[in-house]
VEXKELUM-18830 format. One record per residue (C-alpha): z, x, y. Coordinates in steps of 0.2 Angstrom, whole numbers, padded with zeros to 4 digits, always signed. Layout:
ZXY/...
// end
This chain:
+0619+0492+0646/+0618+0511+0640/+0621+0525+0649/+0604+0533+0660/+0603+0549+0672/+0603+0536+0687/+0618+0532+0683/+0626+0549+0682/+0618+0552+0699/+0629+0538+0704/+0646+0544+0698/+0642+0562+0707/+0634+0552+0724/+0651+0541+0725/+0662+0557+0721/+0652+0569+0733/+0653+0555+0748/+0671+0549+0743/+0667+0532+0749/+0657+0517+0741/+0650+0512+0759/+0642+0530+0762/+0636+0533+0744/+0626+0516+0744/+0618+0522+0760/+0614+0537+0755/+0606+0528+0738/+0598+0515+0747/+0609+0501+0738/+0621+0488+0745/+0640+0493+0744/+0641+0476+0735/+0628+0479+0722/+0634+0499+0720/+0652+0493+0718/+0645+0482+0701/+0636+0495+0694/+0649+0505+0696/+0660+0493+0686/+0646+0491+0673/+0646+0510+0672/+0665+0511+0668/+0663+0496+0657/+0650+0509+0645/+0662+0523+0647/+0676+0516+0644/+0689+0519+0658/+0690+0519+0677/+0680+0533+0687/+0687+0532+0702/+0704+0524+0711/+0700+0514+0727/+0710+0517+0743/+0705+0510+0761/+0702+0526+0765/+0688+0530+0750/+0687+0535+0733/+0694+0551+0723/+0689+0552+0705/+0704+0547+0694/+0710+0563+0678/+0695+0553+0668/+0684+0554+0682/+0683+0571+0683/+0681+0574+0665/+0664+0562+0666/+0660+0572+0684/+0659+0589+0675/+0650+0584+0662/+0638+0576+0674/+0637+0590+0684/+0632+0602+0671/+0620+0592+0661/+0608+0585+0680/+0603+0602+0686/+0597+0607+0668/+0585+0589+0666/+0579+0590+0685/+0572+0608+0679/+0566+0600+0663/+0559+0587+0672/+0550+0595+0687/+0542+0608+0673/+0537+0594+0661/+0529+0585+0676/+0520+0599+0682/+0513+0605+0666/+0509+0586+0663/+0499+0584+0680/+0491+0600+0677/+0487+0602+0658/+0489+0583+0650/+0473+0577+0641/+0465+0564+0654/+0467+0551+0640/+0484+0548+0635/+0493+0536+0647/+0508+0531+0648/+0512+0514+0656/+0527+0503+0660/+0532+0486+0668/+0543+0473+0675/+0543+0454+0669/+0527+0450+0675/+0511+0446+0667/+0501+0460+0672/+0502+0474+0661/+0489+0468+0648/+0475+0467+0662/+0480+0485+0668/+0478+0489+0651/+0462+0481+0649/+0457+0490+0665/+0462+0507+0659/+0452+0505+0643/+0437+0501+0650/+0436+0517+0660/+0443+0527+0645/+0440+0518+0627/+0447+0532+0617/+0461+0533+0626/+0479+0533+0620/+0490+0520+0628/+0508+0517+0626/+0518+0505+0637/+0538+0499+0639/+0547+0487+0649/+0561+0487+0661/+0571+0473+0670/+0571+0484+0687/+0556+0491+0696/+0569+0505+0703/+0566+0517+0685/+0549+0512+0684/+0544+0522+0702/+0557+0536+0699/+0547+0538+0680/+0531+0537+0692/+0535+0551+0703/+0543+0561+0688/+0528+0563+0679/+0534+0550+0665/+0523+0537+0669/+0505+0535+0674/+0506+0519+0682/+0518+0505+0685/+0516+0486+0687/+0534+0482+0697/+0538+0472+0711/+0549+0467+0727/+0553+0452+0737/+0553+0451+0758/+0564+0459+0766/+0568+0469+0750/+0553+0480+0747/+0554+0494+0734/+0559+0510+0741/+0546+0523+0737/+0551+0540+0728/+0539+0554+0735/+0520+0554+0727/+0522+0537+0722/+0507+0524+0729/+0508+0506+0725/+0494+0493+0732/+0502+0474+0731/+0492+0465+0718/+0499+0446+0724/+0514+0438+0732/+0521+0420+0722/+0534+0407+0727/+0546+0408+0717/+0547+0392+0707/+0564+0384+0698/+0565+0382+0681/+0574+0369+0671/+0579+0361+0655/+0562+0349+0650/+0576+0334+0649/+0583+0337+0668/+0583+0323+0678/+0572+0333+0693/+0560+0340+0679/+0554+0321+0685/+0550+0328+0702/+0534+0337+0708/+0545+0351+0719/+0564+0352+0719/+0572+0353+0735/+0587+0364+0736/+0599+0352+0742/+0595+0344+0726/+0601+0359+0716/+0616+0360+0725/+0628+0357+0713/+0621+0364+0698/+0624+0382+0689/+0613+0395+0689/+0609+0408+0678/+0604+0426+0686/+0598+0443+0682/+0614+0455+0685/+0616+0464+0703/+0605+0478+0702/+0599+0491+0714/+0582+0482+0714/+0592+0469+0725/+0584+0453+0718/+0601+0444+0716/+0605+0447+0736/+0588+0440+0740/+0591+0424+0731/+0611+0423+0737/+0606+0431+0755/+0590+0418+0757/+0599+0401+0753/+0616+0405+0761/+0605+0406+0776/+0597+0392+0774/+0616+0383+0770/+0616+0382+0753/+0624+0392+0739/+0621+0400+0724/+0634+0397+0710/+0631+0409+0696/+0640+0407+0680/+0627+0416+0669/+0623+0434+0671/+0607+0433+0659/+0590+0441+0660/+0575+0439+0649/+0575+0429+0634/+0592+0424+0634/+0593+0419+0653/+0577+0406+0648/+0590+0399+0631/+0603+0397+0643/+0591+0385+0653/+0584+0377+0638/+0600+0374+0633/+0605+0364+0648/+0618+0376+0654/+0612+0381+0670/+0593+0383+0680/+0585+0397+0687/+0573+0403+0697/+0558+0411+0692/+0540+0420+0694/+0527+0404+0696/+0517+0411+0685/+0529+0409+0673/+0522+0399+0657/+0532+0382+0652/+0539+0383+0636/+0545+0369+0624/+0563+0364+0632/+0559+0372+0649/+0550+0363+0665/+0544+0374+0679/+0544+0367+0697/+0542+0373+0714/+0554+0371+0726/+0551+0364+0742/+0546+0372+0757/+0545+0388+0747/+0558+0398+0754/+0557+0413+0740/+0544+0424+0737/+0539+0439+0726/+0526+0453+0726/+0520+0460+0713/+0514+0479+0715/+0503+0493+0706/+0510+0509+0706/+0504+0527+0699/+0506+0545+0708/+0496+0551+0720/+0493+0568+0710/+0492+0558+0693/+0477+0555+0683/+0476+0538+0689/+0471+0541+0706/+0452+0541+0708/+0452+0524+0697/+0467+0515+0710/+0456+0503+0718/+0445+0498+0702/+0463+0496+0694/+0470+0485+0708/+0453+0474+0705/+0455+0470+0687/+0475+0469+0687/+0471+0455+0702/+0457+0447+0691/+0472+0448+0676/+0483+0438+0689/+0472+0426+0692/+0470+0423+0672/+0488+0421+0672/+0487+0409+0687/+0474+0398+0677/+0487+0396+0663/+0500+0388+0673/+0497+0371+0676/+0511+0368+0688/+0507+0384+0699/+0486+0379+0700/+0493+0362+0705/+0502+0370+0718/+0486+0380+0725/+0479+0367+0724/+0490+0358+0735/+0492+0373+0745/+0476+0381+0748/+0461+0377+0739/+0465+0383+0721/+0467+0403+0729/+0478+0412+0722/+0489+0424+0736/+0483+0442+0732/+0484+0458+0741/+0494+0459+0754/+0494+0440+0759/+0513+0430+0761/
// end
C-alpha cells in the first residue's frame, strides 16, 4: 500500500475526534474497517500513530510529528485542488477524458461509447481496487467518469456533484480451483464451503469484506479468511488450491479456475456509472449508460456459466439498471 491524501485525512479525523468510534462515523466507515486501515497506515509509516485507551485515542511523540506534517500539506492540495477543478470544468478542452475503474468489465465499452461521440478525443484510464477514490477523483475534477460499484445494504456514499446511474446488479458467484471436488457441481451451496479457506480483498472503506462476513454469518455460516489478496494474486492463490473466493459472475474462467454460482444467491453486486454533474460528461449520461449496458451484456455472453445461469433464472436477461 502507499501512502494517499485519504489516508492523511484519516490520521487528522481520528486525532481531531479522539476516538475510532466517532471518527469512522464521521467518515462514513465501520470502526472495524477504520481501525485496519489505521494499522495498514502505520505499517507504511513505520510506527504507531496513535495509543488506545478505553477512553479514546491521543496521538503517541510520532504521531504528532506525522499530524503536523499532515496538517500543513491538506489545506494547500484542497486549494490546489478546488482551483484545478474549477479551471478544469470551466476551461478543459471538451476532448480530453480522463477515466477510471473498479474490477469489472465495463470500462472498454465506456470507452467505446465516449469515442463515438468524440473520435478525436484523448482518453486515458487507471484502475483502482475501491470505488471510494474513484467518486472522491469524480467530484474533484480528476476524473470525467467512473465505472465503480456497491453491494446491498452497502451502497456507495456519494461525494457532492457526483451522479451515478446503476448499469447491472450480479450474483456474486464462487470461484475455485478447476481440480476442486465441487467444480463437479452446477451451484455450490454454502454449507458445502463450510470448511474451506478463503481468499479476500483486504478491509477497506468500500466495505465489501463486511458484506461478505456480515451476509453469511447471518445466514449461519462463516468466513474463514486466510488470504488477504486482490487481483491477480488473489485468482493464483485459488488456482493454486490454497483457498476459494467469491467473485463478479461475469468473471471469465481461466485455465485452473472454475466459476460457480452459489445457491440461492445470497450476494449481489451493482455495478455503477458515475461522472460530475458540472463535468463535460453530462449531456452524454443517458446515451453513456446505453452503451456501458450493451458492454455488459457482451461480457454476459462470454461467461458461459453466468448465461447458463440466466438462462435458468430468467430467460437469458441480464439484470440491468436498477433491477435486484
Amino acid at each position: 500500500m502507499e501512502l494517499e491524501l485519504r489516508h492523511l485525512r484519516i490520521i487528522c479525523s481520528i486525532a481531531d475526534s479522539g476516538s475510532l468510534t466517532r471518527a469512522a462515523a464521521a467518515l462514513r466507515l465501520t470502526q472495524p474497517g477504520l481501525s485496519a486501515q489505521l494499522t495498514r497506515i502505520e505499517r507504511v509509516l513505520g510506527g504507531e500513530l496513535f495509543s488506545r485507551a478505553p477512553s479514546g485515542v491521543v496521538p503517541t511523540a510520532f504521531g504528532e510529528v506525522v499530524l503536523s506534517r499532515a496538517r500543513a500539506v491538506l489545506p494547500t492540495v484542497d486549494e490546489l485542488l478546488g482551483v484545478s477543478a474549477l479551471a478544469a470544468r470551466s476551461g478543459r478542452s471538451p476532448h480530453r477524458f480522463r477515466l477510471g475503474s473498479v474490477n469489472a468489465p465495463l470500462l472498454g465499452g465506456l470507452i467505446a461509447a465516449i469515442r463515438s461521440h468524440h473520435p478525436e478525443a484523448e482518453i486515458s484510464s487507471r484502475g483502482q481496487g475501491s470505488p471510494v477514490p474513484l467518486v472522491e477523483d469524480v467530484a474533484g475534477g480528476r476524473l470525467e467518469a467512473a465505472v465503480v460499484g456497491d453491494s446491498p445494504g452497502y451502497e456507495l456514499a456519494l461525494p457532492p456533484g457526483v451522479a451515478v446511474e446503476p448499469v447491472a446488479t450480479e450474483p456474486l458467484f464462487v470461484a475455485l480451483p478447476a481440480d476442486h471436488p465441487l467444480a463437479a457441481l452446477e451451484e455450490v451451496g454454502l454449507a458445502d464451503l463450510e470448511e474451506e479457506d478463503w481468499a479476500a480483498p483486504p478491509p477497506d472503506n468500500d466495505r465489501i469484506r463486511e458484506y461478505w462476513s456480515r451476509t453469511l454469518l447471518v445466514l449461519g455460516h462463516r468466513l474463514r479468511v486466510v488470504h488477504e489478496a486482490e487481483g491477480r494474486l488473489l485468482l493464483d492463490v485459488v488456482r493454486n488450491g490454497h483457498a476459494v473466493s467469491f467473485c463478479q459472475a461475469t468473471y471469465e474462467e481461466v485455465p485452473g479456475i472454475a466459476v460457480r454460482p452459489v445457491a440461492g444467491n445470497p450476494l449481489w453486486y451493482r455495478h455503477l456509472l458515475a461522472w460530475h454533474e458540472e463535468g463535460p460528461l453530462v449531456a452524454l449520461g443517458p446515451s453513456l449508460v446505453r452503451d456501458v449496458t450493451e458492454a455488459y451484456r457482451a461480457a454476459c455472453a462470454r461467461s458461459p456459466v453466468y448465461r447458463g445461469w440466466l438462462e435458468r433464472r430468467a430467460g437469458a436477461a441480464p439484470l440491468t439498471g436498477h433491477h435486484l
